[in-house]
N, C-alpha and C positions, 0 to 999 in steps of 0.2 A: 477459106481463112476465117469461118466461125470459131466465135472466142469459145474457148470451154471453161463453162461456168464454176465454179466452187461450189462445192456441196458440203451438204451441214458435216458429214461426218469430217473432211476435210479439217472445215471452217473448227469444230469445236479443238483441234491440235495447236489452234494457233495463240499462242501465247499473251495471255491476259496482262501479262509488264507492260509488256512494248505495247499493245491493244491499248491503254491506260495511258500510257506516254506520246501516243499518236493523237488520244483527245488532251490531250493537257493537262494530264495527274501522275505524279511523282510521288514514290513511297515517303512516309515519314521515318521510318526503322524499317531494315528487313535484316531475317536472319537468314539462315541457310534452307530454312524448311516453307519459312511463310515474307511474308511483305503486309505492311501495316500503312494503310490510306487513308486523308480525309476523305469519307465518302465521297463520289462524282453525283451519288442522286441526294443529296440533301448537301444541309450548311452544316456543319461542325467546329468544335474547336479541338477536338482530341481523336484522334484515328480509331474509331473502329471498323472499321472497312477493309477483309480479311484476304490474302490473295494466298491458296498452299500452291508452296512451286511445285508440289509433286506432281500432286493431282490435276495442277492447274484449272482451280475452280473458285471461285469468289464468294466471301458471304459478310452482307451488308449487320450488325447486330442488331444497328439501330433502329429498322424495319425487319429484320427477322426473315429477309429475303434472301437466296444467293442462286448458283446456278453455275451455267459455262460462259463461252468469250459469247454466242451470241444471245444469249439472253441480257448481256452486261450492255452490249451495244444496244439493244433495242430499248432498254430500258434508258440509256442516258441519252438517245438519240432519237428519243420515242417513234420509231418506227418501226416494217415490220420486217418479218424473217430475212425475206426477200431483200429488203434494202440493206438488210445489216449486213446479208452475207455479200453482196456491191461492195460495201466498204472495208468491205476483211480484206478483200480479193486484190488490194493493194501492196501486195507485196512484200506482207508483214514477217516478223521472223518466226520458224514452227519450231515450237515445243517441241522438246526431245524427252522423253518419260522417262531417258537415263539418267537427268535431271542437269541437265546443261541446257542451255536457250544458243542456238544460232544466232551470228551478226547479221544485218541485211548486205554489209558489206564484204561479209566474204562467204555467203550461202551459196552454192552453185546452183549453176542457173542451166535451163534445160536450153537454152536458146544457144544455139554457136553462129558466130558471125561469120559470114562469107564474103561480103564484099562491102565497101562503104564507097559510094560516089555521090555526085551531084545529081539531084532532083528531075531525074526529065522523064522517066514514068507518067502515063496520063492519068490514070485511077488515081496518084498520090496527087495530081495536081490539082485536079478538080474534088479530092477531097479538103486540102488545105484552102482553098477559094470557098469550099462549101462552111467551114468556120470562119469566114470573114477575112481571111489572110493572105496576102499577095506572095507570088510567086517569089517576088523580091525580095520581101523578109524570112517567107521559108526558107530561101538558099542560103541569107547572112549566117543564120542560126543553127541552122538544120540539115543536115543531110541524107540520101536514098539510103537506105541500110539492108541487106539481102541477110537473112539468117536463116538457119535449120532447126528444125522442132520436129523431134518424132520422129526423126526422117524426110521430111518435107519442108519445103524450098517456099522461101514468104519474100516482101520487102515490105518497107513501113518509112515512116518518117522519123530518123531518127535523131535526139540530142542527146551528145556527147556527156559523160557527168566527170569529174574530178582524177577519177580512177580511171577512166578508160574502160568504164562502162556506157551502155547504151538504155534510155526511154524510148521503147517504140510505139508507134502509133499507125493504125488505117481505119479505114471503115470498119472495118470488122473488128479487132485487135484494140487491147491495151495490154501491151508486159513490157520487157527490160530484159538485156542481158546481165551478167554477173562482171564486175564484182556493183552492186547497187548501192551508189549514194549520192550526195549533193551537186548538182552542177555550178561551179562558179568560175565568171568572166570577171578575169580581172584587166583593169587598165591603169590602173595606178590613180583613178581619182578618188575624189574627198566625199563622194556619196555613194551612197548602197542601196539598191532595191533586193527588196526579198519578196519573191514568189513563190506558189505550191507547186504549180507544173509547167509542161513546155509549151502550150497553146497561152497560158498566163503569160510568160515570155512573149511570145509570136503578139498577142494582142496588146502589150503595152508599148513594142516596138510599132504596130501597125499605127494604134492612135497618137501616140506621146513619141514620136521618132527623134526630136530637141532633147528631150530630157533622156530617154534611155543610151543618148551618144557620148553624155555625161557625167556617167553612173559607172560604179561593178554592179556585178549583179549575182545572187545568187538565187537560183531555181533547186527547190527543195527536195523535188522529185518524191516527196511525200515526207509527208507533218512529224511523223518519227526521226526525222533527220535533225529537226528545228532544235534540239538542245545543244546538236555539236557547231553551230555557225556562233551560237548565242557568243562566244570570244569573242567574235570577229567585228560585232556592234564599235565597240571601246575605238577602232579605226577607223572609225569614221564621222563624218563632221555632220553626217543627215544619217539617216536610215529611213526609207521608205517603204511599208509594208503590203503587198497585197495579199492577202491572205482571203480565203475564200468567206460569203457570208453566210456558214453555217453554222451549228452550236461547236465544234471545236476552234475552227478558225477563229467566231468570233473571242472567245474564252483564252486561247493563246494570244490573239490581238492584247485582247484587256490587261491580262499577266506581263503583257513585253513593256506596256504602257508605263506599267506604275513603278517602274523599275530603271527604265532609259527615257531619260527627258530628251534626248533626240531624235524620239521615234516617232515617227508619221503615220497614223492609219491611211490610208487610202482609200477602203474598200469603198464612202461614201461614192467614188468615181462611178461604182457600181450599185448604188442602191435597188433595194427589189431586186436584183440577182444574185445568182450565185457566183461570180465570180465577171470579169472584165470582159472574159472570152462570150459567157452566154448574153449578155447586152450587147454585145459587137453583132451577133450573128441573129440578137431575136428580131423576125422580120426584116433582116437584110435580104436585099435584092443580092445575089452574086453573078458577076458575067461567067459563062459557060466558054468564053470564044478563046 
């Protein structure tokens, strides 16, 4: 069940919009041919920051730099090939050269799903214990999910999203079946938590179990989703954010801030980490029994 990786040729198809919109930058005009941005690597006040949909290639004027998606991620992410192509590998939508862009919500998906039960697999059990997280709240949230890829027969830990798609997850594994988009529980209360993924979930329920029993909640299932929930704020009397602490997360944090006076950063709960889950798990003891 080794993951297979994304490779650069792959990764350069994947579309620099939504790539753009997953770190927190939205066109200022586009037309049919090009998209017009406040630069991601500098401050501006007037967009030149060039995006052609054809070719799907970026070019900065202001610095006289441009290139493809991963050279855009590395440079606003400053890291290196390797890690950018990590975060392509999320499930982004691929450019079509015929000059259409694919939804993540209705791109097919190679995974077909075979079976969906309850959690009693031993491999998934002691990998969800190996993130910090009790048997008990994997099963609230989560379920065994059996799919086919390639031809071949997997299970993972799977969360349901909106559409009656799947996030899965194992040791080895991270993908999703189709159709991919936002996971939201609703209960009909007066507060909202918004998270990026389904172990964010698993570990706010593990530590905060009072507070997530009084909440909806929506699980983003990746940061490209965050413009279609943005509605959903205005119903609610709190919004609570966990969002990861990296330069997008932080960057969409800051944007949602100055914008909804009812909105909650969180992340401090996790300072020095990346996110809820890795402070849960850094240096945790797990029982194996």
């Amino acid at each position: 069940m080794r993951a297979r990786k994304l490779t650069c040729e792959k990764a350069r198809n994947i579309c620099i919009v939504d790539t753009l919109a997953k770190l927190g930058h939205f066109p200022s005009r586009r037309t049919e041919k090009e998209a017009w941005f406040l630069s991601p690597l500098r401050s501006e006040t007037q967009a030149s920051f060039k995006v052609s949909l054809k070719l799907n290639r970026w070019y900065d004027f202001g610095i006289g730099k441009g290139g493809n998606v991963i050279d855009l991620v590395c440079q606003v992410c400053d890291c290196s090939v390797g890690e950018a192509l990590e975060y392509l590998s999320d499930e982004l939508p691929i450019y079509n050269f015929q000059g259409s862009v694919s939804d993540t919500s209705t791109k097919k998906s190679r995974n077909t799903i075979i079976k969906v039960k309850t959690i009693t697999q031993s491999h998934l059990k002691k990998y969800v214990r190996s993130r910090g997280i009790s048997l008990e709240v994997a099963r609230t949230y989560c379920k065994e999910v059996w799919y086919e890829s390639h031809g071949k027969t997997y299970y993972a830990i799977g969360l349901q999203n909106k559409k009656g798609g799947w996030e899965l997850r194992n040791l080895y594994s991270k993908t999703s079946s189709s159709p991919k988009t936002y996971t939201y529980l609703q209960k009909k209360k007066e507060n909202l938590i918004v998270c990026e993924g389904m172990f964010d979930l698993l570990s706010i329920a593990e530590v905060y179990p009072k507070e997530i029993e009084s909440t909806d909640i929506i699980v983003l299932n990746s940061l490209s989703f965050l413009p279609r929930i943005i509605s959903c704020f205005k119903k609610y009397k709190s919004v609570d954010l966990y969002l990861d602490n990296d330069k997008p997360g932080k960057k969409n944090t800051t944007e949602l801030l100055k914008h909804y006076h009812h909105i909650k950063d969180q992340s401090h709960r996790y300072k020095n980490h990346k996110d809820l889950n890795e402070k849960l798990t850094c240096g945790h003891q797990i029982s194996t029994a």
